[in-house]
C-alpha angles and dihedrals in degrees: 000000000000101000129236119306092216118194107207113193121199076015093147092062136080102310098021097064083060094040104052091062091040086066100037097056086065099056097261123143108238124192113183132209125203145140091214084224081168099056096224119127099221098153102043093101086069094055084099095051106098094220090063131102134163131200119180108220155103123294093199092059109101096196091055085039092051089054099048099042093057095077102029114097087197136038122206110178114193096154105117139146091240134218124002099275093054088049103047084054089058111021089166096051082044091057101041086049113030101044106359081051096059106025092064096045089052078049096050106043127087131231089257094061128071134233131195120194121201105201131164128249079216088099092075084071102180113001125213126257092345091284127162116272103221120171089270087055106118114252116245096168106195098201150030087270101048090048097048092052092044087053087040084058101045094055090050095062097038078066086054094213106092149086124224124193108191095222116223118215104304124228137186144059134297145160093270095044129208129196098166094090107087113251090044082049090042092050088038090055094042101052090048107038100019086228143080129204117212130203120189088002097182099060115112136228136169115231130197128199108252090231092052088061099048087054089046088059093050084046089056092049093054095042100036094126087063104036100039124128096015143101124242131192102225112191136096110283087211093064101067089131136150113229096263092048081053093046088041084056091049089055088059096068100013093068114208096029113147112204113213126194112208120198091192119081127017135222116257098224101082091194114142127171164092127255130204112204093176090117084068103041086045082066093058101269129125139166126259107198124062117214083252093056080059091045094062099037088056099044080056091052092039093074094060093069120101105244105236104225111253093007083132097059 
């Protein structure tokens, strides 16, 4: 039986230049649709693999999106404007991408096709109490990007063909690397400055290994009879941990490093809360990689990185 023709878009970033060998390792067809807005040719060692294909382009085009969803059995979209910040500088790009994106691929597909969405669990924002977010929480998105995935995913489920994983904070390394998200950022810091400077230490996230939620996509696309049409939390149920329990993680493995609380000063992402990913772990799935196993990795890829003079000071 001929395997999955799977359409990636935004496949070049962060999660797509893991995902893309993750699937085809097991034998899938992958086109991939990206702008390479980054520049940074993270896919071009699978030009020789007979399942690849690239195609440079804009995800928030409908006419390029009408001709490549018309093959793929399966739709991964990973282009997004990411993160608040990204998103308050172009709230336009934000919109097309993050929700216009999405809403006309749930609305151009057929039953027969799949469709994995890849939301945030961003969209709880702070959450009341401390109480455990679960899928029935009630969304308080505190941000552009938070509101633009929460109405994505909306419009996914009124199609009624979809699944949506609701993605804690990511962590790990990959080939387009990002360390912006903030334990790469936290081990980054660490390595380099041997300190860490928290604001609002005590507010909580949930984090997942990059790696973890490439193999939960594939996961979704083997089991979609099962999973489709639903939310799931995605993200370790061990890492429910404020930004000092995380700093106080990375000194176990970065030696030396001193953790400072400021009290001037504050972070600009609010969110504050706790996740529960039990729905998807009831359905047989569970997570391979430990936030130490990511700690270590990126202490490791840490060191690749050029020191800017006078980035401690």
């Amino acid at each position: 039986m001929e395997k999955n023709k799977v359409l990636i878009t935004g496949g070049a970033g962060y999660i797509g230049s893991r995902l893309v060998p993750a699937l085809l390792e097991k034998d899938y067809h992958v086109t991939v649709l990206d702008l390479l807005s980054y520049g940074e040719p993270s896919l071009l060692q699978f030009c020789d693999h007979k399942n690849f294909e690239f195609q440079r382009g804009d995800a928030s085009d409908p006419s390029t999106m009408k001709s490549l969803l018309s093959y793929c059995d399966t739709i991964i979209p990973l282009a997004a404007v990411v993160g608040a910040p990204a998103c308050k500088l172009n709230p336009s790009a934000a919109m097309s991408i993050n929700y216009e994106q999405i809403n006309y691929i749930a609305n151009n597909i057929s039953k027969e096709q799949k469709l994995i969405y890849p939301t945030t669990n961003s969209g709880y924002g702070i959450a009341e109490n401390n109480e455990m977010c679960t899928e029935e929480s009630p969304l308080n998105p505190i941000s552009l990007y938070g509101t633009t995935k929460a109405d994505a995913e909306t419009a996914v489920l009124e199609s009624g063909n979809g699944i949506c994983f609701r993605l804690a904070t990511v962590f790990g390394t990959s080939p387009r690397m990002r360390w912006d998200l903030l334990v790469n950022d936290f081990t980054l810091r660490a390595v380099q400055d041997k300190s860490i400077v928290l604001f609002e230490g005590d507010f909580k996230r949930n984090y997942i290994h990059i790696k973890d939620v490439c193999n939960t996509f594939i996961y979704g696309i083997e089991n979609y009879e099962k999973l489709n049409n639903e939310i799931y939390n995605l993200g370790l149920s061990s890492a429910n941990l404020t930004k000092r329990q995380l700093a106080e993680k990375i000194k176990e493995v970065v030696t030396g490093l001193v953790i400072i609380d400021s009290d001037i000063g504050s972070d600009p992402d609010k969110r504050d809360y706790i996740v529960s990913n039990e729905k998807l772990e009831k359905t047989g799935w569970s997570p391979n990689h430990s936030l130490e196993d990511g700690l270590i990795e990126l202490v490791k890829a840490a060191k690749f990185v050029p020191v800017k003079p006078g980035a401690n000071v």
